[in-house]
C-alpha positions as CSV (number, residue, x, y, z in Angstrom):
1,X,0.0,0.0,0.0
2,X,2.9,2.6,1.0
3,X,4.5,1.4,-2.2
4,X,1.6,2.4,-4.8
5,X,1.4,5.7,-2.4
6,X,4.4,6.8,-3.0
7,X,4.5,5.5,-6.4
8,X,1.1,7.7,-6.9
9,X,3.3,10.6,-5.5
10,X,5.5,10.8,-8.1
11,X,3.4,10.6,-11.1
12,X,1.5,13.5,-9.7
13,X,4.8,15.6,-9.1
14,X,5.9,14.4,-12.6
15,X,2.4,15.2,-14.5
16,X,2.8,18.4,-12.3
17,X,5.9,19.0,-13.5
18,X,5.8,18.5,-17.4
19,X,3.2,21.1,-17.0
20,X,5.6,23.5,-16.3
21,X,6.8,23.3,-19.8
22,X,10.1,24.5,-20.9
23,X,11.7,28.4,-20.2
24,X,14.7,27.6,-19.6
25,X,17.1,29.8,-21.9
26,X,21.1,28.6,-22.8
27,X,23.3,31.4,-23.4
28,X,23.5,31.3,-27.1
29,X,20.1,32.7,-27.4
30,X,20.5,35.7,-24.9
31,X,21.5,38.9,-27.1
32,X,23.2,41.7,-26.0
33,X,21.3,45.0,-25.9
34,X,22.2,48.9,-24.6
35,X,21.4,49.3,-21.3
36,X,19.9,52.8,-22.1
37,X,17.9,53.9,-25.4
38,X,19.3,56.3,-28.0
39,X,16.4,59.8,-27.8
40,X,16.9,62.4,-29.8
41,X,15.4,65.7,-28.6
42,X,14.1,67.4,-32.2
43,X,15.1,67.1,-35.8
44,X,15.0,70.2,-36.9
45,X,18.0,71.8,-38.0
46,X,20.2,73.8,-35.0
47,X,19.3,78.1,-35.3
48,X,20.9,80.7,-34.1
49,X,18.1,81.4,-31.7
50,X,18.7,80.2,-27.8
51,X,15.4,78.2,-27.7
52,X,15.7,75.4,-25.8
53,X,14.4,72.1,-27.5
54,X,11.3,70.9,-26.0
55,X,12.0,67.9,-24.2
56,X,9.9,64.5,-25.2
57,X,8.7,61.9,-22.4
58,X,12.0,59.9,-22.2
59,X,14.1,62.7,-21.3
60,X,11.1,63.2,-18.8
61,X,11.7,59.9,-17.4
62,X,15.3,59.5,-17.5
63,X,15.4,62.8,-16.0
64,X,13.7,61.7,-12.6
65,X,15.3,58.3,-12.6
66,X,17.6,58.9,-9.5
67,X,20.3,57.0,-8.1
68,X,19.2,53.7,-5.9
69,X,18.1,54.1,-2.1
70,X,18.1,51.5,0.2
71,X,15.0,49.7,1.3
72,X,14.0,50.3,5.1
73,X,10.4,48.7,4.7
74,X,10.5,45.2,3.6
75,X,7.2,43.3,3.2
76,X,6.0,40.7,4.9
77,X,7.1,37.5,4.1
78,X,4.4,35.8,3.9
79,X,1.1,35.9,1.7
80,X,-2.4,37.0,3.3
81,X,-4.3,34.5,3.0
82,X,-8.4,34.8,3.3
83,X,-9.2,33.6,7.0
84,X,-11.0,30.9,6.1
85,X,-7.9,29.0,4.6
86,X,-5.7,30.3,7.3
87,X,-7.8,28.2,9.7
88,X,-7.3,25.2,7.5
89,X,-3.5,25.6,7.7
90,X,-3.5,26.1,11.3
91,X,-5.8,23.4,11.7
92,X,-2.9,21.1,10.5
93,X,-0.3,23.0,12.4
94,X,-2.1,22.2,15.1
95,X,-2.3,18.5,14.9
96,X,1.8,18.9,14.2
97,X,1.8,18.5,10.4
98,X,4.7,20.9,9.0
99,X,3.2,22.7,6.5
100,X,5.5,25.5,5.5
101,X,6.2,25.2,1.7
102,X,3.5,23.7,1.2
103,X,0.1,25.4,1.9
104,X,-0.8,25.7,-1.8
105,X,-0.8,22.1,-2.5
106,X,-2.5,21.6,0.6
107,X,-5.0,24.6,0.1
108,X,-5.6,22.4,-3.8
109,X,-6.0,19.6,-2.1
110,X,-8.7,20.7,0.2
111,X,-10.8,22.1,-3.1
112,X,-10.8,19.0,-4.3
113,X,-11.9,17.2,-1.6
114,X,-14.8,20.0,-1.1
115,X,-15.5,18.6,-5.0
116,X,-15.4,14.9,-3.6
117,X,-12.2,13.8,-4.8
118,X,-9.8,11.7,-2.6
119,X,-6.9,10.8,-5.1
120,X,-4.9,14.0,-4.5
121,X,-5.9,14.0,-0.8
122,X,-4.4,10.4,0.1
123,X,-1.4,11.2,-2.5
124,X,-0.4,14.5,-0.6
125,X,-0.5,12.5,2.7
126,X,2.1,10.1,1.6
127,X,4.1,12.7,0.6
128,X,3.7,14.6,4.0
129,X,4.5,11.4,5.6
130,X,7.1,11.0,3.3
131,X,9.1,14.3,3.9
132,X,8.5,13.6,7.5
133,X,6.7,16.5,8.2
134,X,4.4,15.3,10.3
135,X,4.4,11.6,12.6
136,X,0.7,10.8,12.2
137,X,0.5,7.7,10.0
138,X,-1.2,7.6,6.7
139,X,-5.0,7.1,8.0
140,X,-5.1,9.7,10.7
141,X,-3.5,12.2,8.1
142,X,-6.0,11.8,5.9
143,X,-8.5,11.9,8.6
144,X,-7.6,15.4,9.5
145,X,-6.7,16.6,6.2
146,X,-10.6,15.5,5.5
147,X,-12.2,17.1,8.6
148,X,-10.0,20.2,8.4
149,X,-11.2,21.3,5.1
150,X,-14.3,20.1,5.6
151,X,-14.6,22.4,8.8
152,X,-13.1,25.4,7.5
153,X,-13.3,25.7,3.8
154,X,-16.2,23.2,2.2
């Protein structure tokens, strides 16, 4: 049983996976470019006059662009998440599953068991078990993945 769960496991991370497709980019097709565009402020031909030329948007914008400050005010690390998930989350905190990294999967996983689907629910259990984040066996993790969303998000 373990076997096949862990065996489902990976065909879900690999059909997750090939979804990703292909961006990765080799150094051949990388171009060089200027690091700053060429603007021209008029075409008209120079006169004896001391008229400024009128300045277009670019020179507008390169004008402002200052040098770099330093960042005092960092973000917050993590995402806010709508209450009603970050119940669920905690829910399995709680019961000492380790679910930093993962609350997206787990946060899927839950929508599909509010749908009626299992399959992704038993596979992300074996994987939880798996990673050793949490030392509930495979039927109480299920249990409470089941009841958690159940109680806070279905």
């Amino acid at each position: 049983m373990r076997n096949a769960l862990v065996a489902l496991s990976f065909a879900v991370a690999g059909v997750t996976l090939a979804a990703c497709g292909g961006t990765t980019v080799d150094s051949d097709e990388v171009t060089a470019s200027s690091s700053a565009p060429v603007v021209t402020t008029s075409s008209a031909p120079a006169t004896s006059t001391s008229e400024k030329p009128s300045e277009t948007p670019v020179d507008d914008a390169l004008a402002n662009e200052g040098a770099a400050s330093e960042v005092s005010d960092f973000p917050e690390d993590t995402p806010k998440r709508p209450e009603k998930e970050e119940a669920y989350l905690e829910a399995l905190r709680a019961a000492g599953v380790n679910v930093e990294g993962t609350e997206d999967q787990l946060l899927a996983t839950a929508s599909t068991l509010c749908g009626g689907e299992t399959i992704t629910r038993d596979a992300v259990a074996g994987q939880l078990i798996e990673q050793q984040r949490t030392s509930l066996d495979h039927e109480q993790l299920i249990k409470l993945i089941d009841e958690a969303a159940h109680a806070n998000l279905c």
